[in-house]
Kinemage of the C-alpha trace (Angstrom):
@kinemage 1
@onewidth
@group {chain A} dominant
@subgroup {mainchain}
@vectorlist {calphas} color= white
{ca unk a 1} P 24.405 -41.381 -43.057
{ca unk a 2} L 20.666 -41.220 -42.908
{ca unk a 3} L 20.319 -43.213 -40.216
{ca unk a 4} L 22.293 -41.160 -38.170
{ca unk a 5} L 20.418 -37.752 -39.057
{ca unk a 6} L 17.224 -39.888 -38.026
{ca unk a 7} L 18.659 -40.896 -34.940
{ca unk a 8} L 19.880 -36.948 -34.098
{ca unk a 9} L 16.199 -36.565 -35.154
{ca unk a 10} L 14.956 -38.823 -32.869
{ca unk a 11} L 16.506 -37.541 -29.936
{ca unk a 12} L 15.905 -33.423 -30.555
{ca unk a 13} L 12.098 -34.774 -30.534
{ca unk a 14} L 12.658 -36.489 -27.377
{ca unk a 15} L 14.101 -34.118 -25.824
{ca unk a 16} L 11.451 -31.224 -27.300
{ca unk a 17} L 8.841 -33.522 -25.609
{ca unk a 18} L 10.080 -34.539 -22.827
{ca unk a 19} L 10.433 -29.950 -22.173
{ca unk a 20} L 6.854 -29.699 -23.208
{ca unk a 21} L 6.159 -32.598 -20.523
{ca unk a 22} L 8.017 -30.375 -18.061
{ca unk a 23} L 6.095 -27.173 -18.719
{ca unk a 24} L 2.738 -29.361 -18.372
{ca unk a 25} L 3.883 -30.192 -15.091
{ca unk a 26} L 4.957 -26.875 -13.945
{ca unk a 27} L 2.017 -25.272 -14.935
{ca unk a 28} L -0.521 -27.791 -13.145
{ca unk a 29} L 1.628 -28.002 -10.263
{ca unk a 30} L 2.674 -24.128 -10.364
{ca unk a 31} L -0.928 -22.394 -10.768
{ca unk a 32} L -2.838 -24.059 -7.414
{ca unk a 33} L 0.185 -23.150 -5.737
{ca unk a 34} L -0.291 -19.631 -6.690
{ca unk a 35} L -3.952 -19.606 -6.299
{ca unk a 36} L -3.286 -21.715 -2.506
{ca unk a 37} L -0.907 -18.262 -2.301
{ca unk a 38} L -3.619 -15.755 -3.191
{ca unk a 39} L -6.279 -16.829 -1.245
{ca unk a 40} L -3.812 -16.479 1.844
{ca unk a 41} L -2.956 -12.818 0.751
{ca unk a 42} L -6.553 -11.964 0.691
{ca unk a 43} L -7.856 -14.519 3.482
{ca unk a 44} L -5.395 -14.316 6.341
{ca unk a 45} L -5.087 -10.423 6.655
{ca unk a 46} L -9.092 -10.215 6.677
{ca unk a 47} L -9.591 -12.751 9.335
{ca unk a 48} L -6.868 -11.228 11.848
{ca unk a 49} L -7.597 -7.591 10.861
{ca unk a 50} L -8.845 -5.566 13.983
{ca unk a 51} L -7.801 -3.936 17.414
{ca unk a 52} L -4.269 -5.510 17.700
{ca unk a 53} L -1.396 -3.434 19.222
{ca unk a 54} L -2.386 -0.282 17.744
{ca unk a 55} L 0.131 2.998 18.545
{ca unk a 56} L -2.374 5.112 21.274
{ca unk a 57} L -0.911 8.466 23.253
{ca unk a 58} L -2.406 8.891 26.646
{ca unk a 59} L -1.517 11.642 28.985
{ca unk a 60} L -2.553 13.414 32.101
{ca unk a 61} L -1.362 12.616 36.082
{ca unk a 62} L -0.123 9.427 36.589
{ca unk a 63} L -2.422 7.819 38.636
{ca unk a 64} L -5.381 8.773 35.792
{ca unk a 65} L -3.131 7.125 33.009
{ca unk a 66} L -3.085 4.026 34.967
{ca unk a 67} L -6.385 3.426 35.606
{ca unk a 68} L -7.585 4.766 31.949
{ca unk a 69} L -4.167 2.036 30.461
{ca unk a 70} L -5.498 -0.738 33.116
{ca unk a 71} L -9.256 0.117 31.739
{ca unk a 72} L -8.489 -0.083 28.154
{ca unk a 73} L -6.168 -3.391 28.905
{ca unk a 74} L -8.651 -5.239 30.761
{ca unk a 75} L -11.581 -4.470 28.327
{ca unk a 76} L -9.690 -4.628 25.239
{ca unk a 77} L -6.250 -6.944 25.477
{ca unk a 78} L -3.434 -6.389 23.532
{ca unk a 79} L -5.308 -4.285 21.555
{ca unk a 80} L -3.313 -0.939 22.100
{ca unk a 81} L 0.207 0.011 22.381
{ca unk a 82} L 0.024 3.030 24.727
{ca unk a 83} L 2.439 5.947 24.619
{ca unk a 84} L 2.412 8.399 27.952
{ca unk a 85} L 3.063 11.647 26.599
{ca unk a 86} L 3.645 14.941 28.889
{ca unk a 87} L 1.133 17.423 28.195
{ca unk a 88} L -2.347 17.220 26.302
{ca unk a 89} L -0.642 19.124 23.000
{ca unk a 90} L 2.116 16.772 23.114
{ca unk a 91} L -0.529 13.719 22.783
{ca unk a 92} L -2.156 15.313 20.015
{ca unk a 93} L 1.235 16.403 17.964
{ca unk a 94} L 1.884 12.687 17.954
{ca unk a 95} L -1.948 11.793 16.396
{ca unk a 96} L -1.259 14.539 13.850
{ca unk a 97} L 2.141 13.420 12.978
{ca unk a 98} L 0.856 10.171 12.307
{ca unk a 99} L 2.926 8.663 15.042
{ca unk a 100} L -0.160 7.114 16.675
{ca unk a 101} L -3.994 6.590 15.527
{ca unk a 102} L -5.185 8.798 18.438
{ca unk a 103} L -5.105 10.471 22.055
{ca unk a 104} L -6.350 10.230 25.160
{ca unk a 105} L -5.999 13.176 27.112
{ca unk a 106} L -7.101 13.454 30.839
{ca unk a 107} L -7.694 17.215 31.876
{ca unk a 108} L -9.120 18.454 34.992
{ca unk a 109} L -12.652 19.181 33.769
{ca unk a 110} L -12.838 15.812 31.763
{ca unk a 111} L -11.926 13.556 28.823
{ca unk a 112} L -9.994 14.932 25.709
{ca unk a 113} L -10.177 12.761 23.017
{ca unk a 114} L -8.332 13.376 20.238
{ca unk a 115} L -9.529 11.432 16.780
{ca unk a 116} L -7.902 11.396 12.954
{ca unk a 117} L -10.284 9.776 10.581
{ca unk a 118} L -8.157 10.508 7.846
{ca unk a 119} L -5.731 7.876 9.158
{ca unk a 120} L -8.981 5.366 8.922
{ca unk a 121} L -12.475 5.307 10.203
{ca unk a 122} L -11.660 2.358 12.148
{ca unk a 123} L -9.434 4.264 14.449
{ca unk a 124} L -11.840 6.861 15.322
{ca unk a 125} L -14.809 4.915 15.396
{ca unk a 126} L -12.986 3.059 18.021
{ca unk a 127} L -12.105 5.345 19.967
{ca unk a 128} L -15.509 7.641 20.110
{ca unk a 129} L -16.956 3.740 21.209
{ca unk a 130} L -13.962 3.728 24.349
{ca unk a 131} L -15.343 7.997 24.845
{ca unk a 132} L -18.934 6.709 25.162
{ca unk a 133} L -17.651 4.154 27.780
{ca unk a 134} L -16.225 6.868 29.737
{ca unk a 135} L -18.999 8.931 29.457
{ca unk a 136} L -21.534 6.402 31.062
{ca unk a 137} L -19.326 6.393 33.834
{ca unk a 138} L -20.112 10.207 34.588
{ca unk a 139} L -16.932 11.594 32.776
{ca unk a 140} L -16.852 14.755 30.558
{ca unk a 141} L -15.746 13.524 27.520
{ca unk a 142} L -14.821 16.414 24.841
{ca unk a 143} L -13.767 15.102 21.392
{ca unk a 144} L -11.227 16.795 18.556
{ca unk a 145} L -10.542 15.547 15.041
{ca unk a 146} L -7.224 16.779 13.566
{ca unk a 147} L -7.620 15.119 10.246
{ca unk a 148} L -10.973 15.321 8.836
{ca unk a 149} L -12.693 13.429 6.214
{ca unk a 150} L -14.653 15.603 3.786
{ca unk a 151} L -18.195 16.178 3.832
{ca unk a 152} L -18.889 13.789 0.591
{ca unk a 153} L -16.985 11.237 1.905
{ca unk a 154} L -17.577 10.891 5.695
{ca unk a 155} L -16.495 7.056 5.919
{ca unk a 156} L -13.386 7.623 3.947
{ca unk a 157} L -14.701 4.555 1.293
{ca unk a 158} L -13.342 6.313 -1.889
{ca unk a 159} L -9.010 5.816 -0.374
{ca unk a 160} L -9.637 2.304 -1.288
{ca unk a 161} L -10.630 2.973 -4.556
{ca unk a 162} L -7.044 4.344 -5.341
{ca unk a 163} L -5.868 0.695 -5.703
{ca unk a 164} L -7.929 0.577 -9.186
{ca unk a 165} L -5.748 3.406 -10.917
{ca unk a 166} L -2.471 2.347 -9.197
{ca unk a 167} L -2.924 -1.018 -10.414
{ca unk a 168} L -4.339 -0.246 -13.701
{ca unk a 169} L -2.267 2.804 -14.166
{ca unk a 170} L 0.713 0.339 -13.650
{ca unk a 171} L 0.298 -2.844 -14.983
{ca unk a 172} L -1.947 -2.152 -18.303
{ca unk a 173} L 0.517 1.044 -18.987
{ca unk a 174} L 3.460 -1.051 -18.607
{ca unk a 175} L 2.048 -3.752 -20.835
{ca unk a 176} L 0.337 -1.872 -23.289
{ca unk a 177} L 4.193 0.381 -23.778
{ca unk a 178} L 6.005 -3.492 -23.901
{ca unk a 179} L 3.669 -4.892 -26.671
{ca unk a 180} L 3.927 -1.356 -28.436
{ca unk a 181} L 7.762 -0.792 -28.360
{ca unk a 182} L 9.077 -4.092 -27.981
{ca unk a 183} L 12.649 -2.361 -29.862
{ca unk a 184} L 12.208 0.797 -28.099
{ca unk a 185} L 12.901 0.426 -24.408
{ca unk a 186} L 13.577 4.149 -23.941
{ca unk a 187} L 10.598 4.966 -25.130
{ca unk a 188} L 8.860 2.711 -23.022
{ca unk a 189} L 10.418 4.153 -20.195
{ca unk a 190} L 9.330 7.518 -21.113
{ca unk a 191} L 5.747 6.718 -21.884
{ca unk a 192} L 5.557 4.947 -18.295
{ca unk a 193} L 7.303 7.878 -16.321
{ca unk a 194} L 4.811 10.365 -18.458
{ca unk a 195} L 1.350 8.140 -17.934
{ca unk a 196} L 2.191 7.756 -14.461
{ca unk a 197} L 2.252 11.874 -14.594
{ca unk a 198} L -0.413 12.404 -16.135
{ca unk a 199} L -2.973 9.851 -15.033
{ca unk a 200} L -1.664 10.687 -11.423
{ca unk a 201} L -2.782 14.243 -11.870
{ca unk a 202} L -5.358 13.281 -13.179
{ca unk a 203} L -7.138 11.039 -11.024
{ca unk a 204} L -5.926 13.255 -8.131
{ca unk a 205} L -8.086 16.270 -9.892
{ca unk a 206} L -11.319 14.429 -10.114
{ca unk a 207} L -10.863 13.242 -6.535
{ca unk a 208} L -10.430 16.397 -5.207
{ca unk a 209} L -12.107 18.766 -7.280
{ca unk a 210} L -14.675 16.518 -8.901
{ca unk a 211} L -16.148 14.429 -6.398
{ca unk a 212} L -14.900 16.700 -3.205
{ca unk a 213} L -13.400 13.235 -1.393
{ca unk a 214} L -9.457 14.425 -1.299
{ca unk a 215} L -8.360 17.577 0.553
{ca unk a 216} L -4.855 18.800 1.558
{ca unk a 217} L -2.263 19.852 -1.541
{ca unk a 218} L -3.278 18.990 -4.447
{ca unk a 219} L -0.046 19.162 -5.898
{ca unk a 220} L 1.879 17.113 -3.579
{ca unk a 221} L -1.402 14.281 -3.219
{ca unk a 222} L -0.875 14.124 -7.159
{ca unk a 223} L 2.576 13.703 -6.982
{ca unk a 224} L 2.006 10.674 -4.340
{ca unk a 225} L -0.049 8.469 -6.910
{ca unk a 226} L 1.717 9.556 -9.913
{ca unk a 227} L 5.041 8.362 -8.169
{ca unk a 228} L 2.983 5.168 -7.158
{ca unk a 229} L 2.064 4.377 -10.530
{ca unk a 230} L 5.594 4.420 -11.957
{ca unk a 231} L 7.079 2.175 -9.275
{ca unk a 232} L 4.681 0.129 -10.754
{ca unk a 233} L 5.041 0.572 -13.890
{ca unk a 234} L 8.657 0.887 -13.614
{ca unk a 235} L 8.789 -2.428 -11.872
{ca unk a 236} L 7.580 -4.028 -14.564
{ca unk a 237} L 9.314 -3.355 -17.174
{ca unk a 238} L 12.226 -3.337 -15.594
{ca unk a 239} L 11.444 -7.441 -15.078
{ca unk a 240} L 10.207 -7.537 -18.397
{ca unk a 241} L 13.925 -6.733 -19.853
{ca unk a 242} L 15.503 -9.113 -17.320
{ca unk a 243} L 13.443 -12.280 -17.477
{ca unk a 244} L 10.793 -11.484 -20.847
{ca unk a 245} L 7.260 -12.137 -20.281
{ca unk a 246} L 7.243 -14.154 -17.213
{ca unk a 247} L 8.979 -11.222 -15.017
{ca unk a 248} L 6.176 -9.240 -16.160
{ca unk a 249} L 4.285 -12.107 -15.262
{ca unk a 250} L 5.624 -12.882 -11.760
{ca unk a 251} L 5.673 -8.921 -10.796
{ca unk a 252} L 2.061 -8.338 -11.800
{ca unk a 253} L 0.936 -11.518 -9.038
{ca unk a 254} L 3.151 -9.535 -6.469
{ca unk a 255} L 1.906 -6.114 -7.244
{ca unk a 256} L -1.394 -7.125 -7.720
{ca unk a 257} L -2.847 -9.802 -5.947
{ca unk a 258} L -0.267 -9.508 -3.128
{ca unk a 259} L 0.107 -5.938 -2.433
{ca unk a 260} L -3.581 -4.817 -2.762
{ca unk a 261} L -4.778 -6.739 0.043
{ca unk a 262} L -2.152 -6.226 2.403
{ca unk a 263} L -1.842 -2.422 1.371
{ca unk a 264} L -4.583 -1.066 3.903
{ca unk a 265} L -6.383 1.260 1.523
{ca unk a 266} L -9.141 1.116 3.139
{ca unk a 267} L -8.783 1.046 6.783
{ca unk a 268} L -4.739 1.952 7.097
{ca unk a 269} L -2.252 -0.480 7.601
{ca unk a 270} L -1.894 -0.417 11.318
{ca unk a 271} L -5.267 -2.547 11.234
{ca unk a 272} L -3.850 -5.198 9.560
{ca unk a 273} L -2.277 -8.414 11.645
{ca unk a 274} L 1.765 -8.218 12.114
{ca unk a 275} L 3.907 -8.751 10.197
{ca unk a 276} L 1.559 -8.315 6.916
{ca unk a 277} L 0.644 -4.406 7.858
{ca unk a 278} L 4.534 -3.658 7.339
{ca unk a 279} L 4.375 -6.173 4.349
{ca unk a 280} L 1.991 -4.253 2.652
{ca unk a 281} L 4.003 -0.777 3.418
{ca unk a 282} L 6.864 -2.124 1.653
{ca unk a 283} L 5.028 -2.509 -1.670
{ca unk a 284} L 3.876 0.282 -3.766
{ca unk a 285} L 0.048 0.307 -3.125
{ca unk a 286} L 0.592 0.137 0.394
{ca unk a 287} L 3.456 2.733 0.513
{ca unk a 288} L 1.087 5.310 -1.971
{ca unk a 289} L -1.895 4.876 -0.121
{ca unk a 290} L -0.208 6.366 2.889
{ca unk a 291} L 1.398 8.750 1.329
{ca unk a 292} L -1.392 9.931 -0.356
{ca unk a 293} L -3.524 9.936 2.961
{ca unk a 294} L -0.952 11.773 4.557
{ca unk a 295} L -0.742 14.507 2.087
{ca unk a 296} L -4.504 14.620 1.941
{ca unk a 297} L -5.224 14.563 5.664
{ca unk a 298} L -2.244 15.036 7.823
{ca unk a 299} L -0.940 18.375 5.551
{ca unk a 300} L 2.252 15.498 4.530
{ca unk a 301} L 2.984 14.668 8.250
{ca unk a 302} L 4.195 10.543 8.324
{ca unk a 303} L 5.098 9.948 4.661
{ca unk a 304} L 8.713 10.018 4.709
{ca unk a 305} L 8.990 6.048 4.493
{ca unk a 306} L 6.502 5.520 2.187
{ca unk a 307} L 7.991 7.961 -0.405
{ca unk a 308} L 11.268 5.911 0.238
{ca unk a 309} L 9.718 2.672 -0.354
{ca unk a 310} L 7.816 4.432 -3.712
{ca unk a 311} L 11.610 5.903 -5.312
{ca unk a 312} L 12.928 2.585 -3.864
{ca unk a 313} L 10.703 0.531 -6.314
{ca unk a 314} L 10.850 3.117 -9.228
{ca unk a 315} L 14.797 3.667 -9.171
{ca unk a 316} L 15.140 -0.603 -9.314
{ca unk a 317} L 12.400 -0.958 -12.096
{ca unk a 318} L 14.124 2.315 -14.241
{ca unk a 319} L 17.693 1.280 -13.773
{ca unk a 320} L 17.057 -2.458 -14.424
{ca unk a 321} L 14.605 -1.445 -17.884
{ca unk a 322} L 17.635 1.343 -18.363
{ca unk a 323} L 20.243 -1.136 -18.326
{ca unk a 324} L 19.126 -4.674 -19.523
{ca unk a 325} L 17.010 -2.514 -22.350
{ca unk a 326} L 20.634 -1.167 -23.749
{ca unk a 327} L 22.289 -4.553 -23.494
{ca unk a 328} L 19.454 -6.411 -25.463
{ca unk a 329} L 20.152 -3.448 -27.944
{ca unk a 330} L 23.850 -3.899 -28.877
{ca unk a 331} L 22.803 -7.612 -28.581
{ca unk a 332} L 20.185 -7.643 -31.380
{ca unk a 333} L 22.470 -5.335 -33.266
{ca unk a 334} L 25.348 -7.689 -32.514
């Protein structure tokens, strides 16, 4: 009889090795693969990033649109995808609607350019470099910005600091309400839905009224982050009931070091190479960072999607941390 418990002994050590030989394994093969991963999040997108099919209205007669499309091609290939519009207004509806990054009107007495740095300085510095082109050729070039930056924040550098309090705001809250109410899963969903609130409102008031770099409605650009930091936070936690520590895990390397590059804080997505621009918009940094520039610059024009992709991401996270939270309940109590 004790040689068969020693045996059974034998082999439930075995076998508890031979899983810790596994995880070894996993773990050295697993974490270069993510790093190989990471570096290509960050690496790719800033190599290709640039001029590349970016959404451009042009109008005017048809035989000036030609030659400006035929300029702009030759000089520049591939690097805009033009859209003929009617009248001059129509052209610059579309910039302020966020359908395209900027106009090219041609008028009788000259050049109209129409610019939105809001969108990203990239855009407009572009496209005051194509107006100074024109100009040397003898052309009246006239220039009109429809979405501002504000005075403390000319180059529009403080958008891509949003990613540190969407991250942060997400992630740590979510972690920080798991470790604290491991039992409680209502109360973690609370505390994530009312940080996100807060710290969103927050943020958005120091912005805006603190450092002067946000304008637009304050209410709405507050709403934007704060509904950015609970699909985040919601995210997680909703992994976190479905697969423990390691959905928490595997959501924070997609949230974090996957979404932040590709998001286009800081110069909008449409500079980033396809397909990662759209990538990035279907992520919640990506999707809140337009938002929030919309609601900032563009008086909410263009955010439809991204508020989509943001309750998208926060409905999942709540239902699944809803849901999987109640069942571990009646199973702990079972």
């Amino acid at each position: 009889m004790a040689s068969e418990t020693t045996v059974v002994e034998q082999q439930l050590a075995d076998t508890a090795n031979d899983h810790h030989t596994l995880k070894f394994i996993g773990a050295l093969v697993g974490v270069p693969i993510v790093l190989l991963l990471m570096l290509m999040a960050f690496l790719v997108p800033s190599l290709h990033s640039g001029a590349k099919d970016l959404p451009l209205a042009v109008s005017g007669p048809d035989a000036a649109v030609q030659q400006v499309v035929g300029g702009l091609e030759q000089k520049q290939p591939g690097a805009f995808d033009v859209t003929t519009y009617a009248t001059a207004q129509e052209a610059s509806d579309s910039v302020h609607n966020r359908d395209t990054i900027g106009a090219i009107a041609i008028e009788a007495d000259g050049v109209h350019i129409v610019t939105a740095s809001g969108a990203g300085t990239p855009y407009a510095t572009l496209l005051k470099q194509i107006g100074a082109g024109l100009q040397s050729t003898g052309q009246n070039v006239v220039y009109e910005e429809v979405a501002p930056l504000t005075e403390k924040d000319p180059t529009g550098s403080s958008i891509a600091t949003l990613g540190l309090p969407l991250i942060f705001g997400g992630n740590v809250s979510a972690i920080l309400l798991i470790t604290m109410f491991k039992k409680h899963p209502l109360l973690r969903i609370f505390g994530g839905l009312a940080i996100a609130l807060i710290g969103g409102y927050a943020v958005t008031a120091a912005m805006q009224y603190g450092f002067d770099v946000l304008s637009g409605n304050f209410w709405l650009t507050g709403l934007m982050l704060s509904l950015g930091i609970a699909a985040i936070s919601m995210t997680l936690q909703g992994l976190y009931n479905l697969a423990g520590m390691a959905g928490v895990g595997v959501a924070a390397v997609i949230l974090l070091f996957f979404s932040n590059p590709l998001s286009g804080l800081a110069t909008g997505a449409a500079w980033l190479p396809k397909p990662w621009g759209l990538i990035g918009q279907l992520m919640p940094i990506g999707a809140a960072g337009t938002a929030i520039r919309s609601s900032a610059f563009f008086d909410g024009e263009g955010m439809t999607f991204s508020i989509w992709v943001l309750v998208i991401w926060t409905v999942i996270g709540l239902c699944l941390a809803a849901f999987f939270g109640k069942r571990q309940k009646r199973a702990a109590s079972a």
